[in-house]
C-alpha positions in Angstrom: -19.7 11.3 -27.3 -18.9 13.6 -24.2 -22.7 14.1 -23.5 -22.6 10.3 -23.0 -19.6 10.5 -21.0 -21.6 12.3 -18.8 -25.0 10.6 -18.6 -25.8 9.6 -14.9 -23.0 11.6 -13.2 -24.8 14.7 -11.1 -22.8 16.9 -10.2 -23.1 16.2 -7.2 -21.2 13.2 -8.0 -18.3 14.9 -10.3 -17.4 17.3 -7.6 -17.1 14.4 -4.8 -15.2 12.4 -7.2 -12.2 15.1 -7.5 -12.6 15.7 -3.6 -12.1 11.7 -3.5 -9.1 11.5 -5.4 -7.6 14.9 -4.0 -8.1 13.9 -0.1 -7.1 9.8 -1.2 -4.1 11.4 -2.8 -2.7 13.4 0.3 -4.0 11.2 2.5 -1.3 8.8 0.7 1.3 11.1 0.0 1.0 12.5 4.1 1.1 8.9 5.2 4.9 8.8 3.9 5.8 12.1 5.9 6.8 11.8 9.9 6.7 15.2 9.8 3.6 16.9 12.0 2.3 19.0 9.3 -1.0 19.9 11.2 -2.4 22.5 9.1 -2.3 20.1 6.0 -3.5 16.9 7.4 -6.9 19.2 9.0 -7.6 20.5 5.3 -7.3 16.8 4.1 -9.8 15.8 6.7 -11.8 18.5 5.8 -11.3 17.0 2.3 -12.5 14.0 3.2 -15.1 14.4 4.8 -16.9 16.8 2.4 -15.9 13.4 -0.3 -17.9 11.5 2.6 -20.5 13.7 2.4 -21.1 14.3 -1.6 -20.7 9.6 -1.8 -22.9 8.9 1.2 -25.7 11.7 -1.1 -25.1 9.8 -4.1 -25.2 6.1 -2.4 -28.6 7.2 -0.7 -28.0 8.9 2.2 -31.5 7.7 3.9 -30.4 4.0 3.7 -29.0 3.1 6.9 -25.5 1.1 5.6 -25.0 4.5 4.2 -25.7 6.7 7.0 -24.0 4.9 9.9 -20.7 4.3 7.6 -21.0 8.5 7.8 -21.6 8.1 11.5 -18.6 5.8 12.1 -16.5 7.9 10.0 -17.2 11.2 11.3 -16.3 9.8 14.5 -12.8 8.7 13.2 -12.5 12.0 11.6 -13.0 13.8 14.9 -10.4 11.4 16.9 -7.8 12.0 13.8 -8.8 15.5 14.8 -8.0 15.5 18.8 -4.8 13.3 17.1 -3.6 16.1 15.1 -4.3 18.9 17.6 -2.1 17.7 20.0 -3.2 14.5 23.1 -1.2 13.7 26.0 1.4 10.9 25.2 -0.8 8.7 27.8 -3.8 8.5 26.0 -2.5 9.2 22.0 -2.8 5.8 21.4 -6.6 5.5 22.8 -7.1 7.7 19.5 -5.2 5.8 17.5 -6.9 3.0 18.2 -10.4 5.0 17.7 -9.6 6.5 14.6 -8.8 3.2 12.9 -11.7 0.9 14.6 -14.3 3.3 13.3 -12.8 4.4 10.2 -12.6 0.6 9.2 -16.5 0.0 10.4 -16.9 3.2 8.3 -15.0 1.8 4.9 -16.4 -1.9 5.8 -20.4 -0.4 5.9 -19.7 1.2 3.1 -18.3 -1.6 0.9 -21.5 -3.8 2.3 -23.8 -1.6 0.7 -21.7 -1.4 -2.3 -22.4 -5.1 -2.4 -26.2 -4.0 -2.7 -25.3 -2.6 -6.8 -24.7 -3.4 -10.1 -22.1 -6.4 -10.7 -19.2 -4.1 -11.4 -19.5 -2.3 -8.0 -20.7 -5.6 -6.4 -16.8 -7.1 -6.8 -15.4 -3.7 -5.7 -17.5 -3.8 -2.8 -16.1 -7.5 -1.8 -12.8 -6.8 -2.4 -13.4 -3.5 0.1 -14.8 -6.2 2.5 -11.9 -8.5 2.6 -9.5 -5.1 2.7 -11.2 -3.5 5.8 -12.1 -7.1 7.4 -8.6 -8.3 7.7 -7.0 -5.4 9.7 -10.7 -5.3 11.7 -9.9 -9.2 13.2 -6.1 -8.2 13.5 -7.3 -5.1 15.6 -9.8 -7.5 17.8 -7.1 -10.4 18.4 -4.4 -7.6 19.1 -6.9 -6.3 21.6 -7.8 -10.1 23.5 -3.8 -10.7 23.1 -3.0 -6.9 25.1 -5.9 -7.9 27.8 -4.8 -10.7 28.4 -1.2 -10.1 28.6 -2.0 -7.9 30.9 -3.6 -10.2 33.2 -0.7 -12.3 33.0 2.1 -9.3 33.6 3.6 -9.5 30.2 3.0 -5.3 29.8 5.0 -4.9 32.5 8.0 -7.0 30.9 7.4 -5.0 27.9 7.6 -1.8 29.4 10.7 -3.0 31.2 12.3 -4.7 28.0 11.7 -0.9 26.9 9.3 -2.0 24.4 7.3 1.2 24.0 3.9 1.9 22.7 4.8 4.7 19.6 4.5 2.1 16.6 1.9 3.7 14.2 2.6 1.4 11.8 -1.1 -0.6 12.3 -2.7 3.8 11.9 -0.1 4.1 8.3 -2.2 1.0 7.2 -5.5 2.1 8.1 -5.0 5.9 6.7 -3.7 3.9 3.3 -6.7 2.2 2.9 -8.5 5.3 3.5 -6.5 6.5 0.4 -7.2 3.7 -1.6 -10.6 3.1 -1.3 -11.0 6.7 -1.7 -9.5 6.1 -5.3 -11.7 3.1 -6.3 -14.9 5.3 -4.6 -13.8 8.6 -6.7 -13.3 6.3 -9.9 -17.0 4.8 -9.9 -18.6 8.1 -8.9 -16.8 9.7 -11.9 -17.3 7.2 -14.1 -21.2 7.1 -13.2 -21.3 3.8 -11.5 -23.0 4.9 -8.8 -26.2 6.7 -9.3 -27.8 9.3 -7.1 -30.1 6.7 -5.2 -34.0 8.0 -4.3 
């Protein structure tokens, strides 16, 4: 019975399952702390994007879905990076805004080609299209709504009103996501779902 427990689940896939689930789970638990804690949140990207690494080699890291979601999220990894290292107040939200745009491309790529497997991973992948859409549109109309609010002087009323720009509630979404779809994603590669592709 365990030998067929572990029937097409590489190793490979068992050890980027537990980095899944450890990274999803501080990623989670850090996304409840206001405190800096800079040395922890670097080992959980490190975490993470070693899980990255191990799924995108099990999900067929030659097909292209695959490979640019690890391009867009390596990039949102390194802005979470400059982030956590310490930006000028000025430009802080400029990474914000870069970690959670490409993460989300990342997550949404991903869930596409999930939509490219076997039925049970084909309704994970379009729930993980609906989750990473949704906040992708918010962060596009948010984006025409600031432009053009600032054509029209309305940041300058905000600023005035005292309205400032240190509300990382929309990042706190995004990061959760991260840790949720990192659950789901550590789940299916434990449980063999997704098989090394050629």
């Amino acid at each position: 019975m365990a030998a067929d427990s572990l029937v097409g689940r590489s190793l490979n896939a068992r050890v980027g399952a537990v980095a899944l689930a450890l990274s999803a789970f501080m990623t989670l638990l850090l996304s409840h702390v206001s405190a800096s804690l800079a040395p922890m949140r670097l080992l959980v990207v490190a975490g993470f994007a070693f899980a990255a690494w191990c799924f995108c080699d099990e999900m067929g890291v030659s097909k292209p879905l695959n490979r640019g979601g690890f391009v867009l999220f390596t990039i949102a990894m390194a802005a979470k990076v400059q982030r956590i290292l310490g930006v000028g107040d000025e430009v802080a939200g400029r990474y914000d805004v870069s970690f959670a745009a490409f993460l989300l491309l990342a997550l949404l790529m991903w869930s596409v080609a999930f939509l490219h497997r076997q039925r049970s991973v084909k309704v994970v992948g379009a729930m993980g299209v609906v989750a990473t859409l949704t906040p992708i549109v918010a962060l596009l109309v948010g984006h025409l709504a600031v432009g053009a609010g600032a054509f029209l002087g309305v940041q300058g009323l905000l600023a005035a009103a005292g309205h400032g720009g240190d509300d990382r509630r929309f990042v706190t979404m995004v990061e959760r996501i991260l840790g949720l779809w990192g659950y789901v994603a550590a789940w299916l590669l434990w449980r063999g779902h997704i098989r090394r592709a050629r």
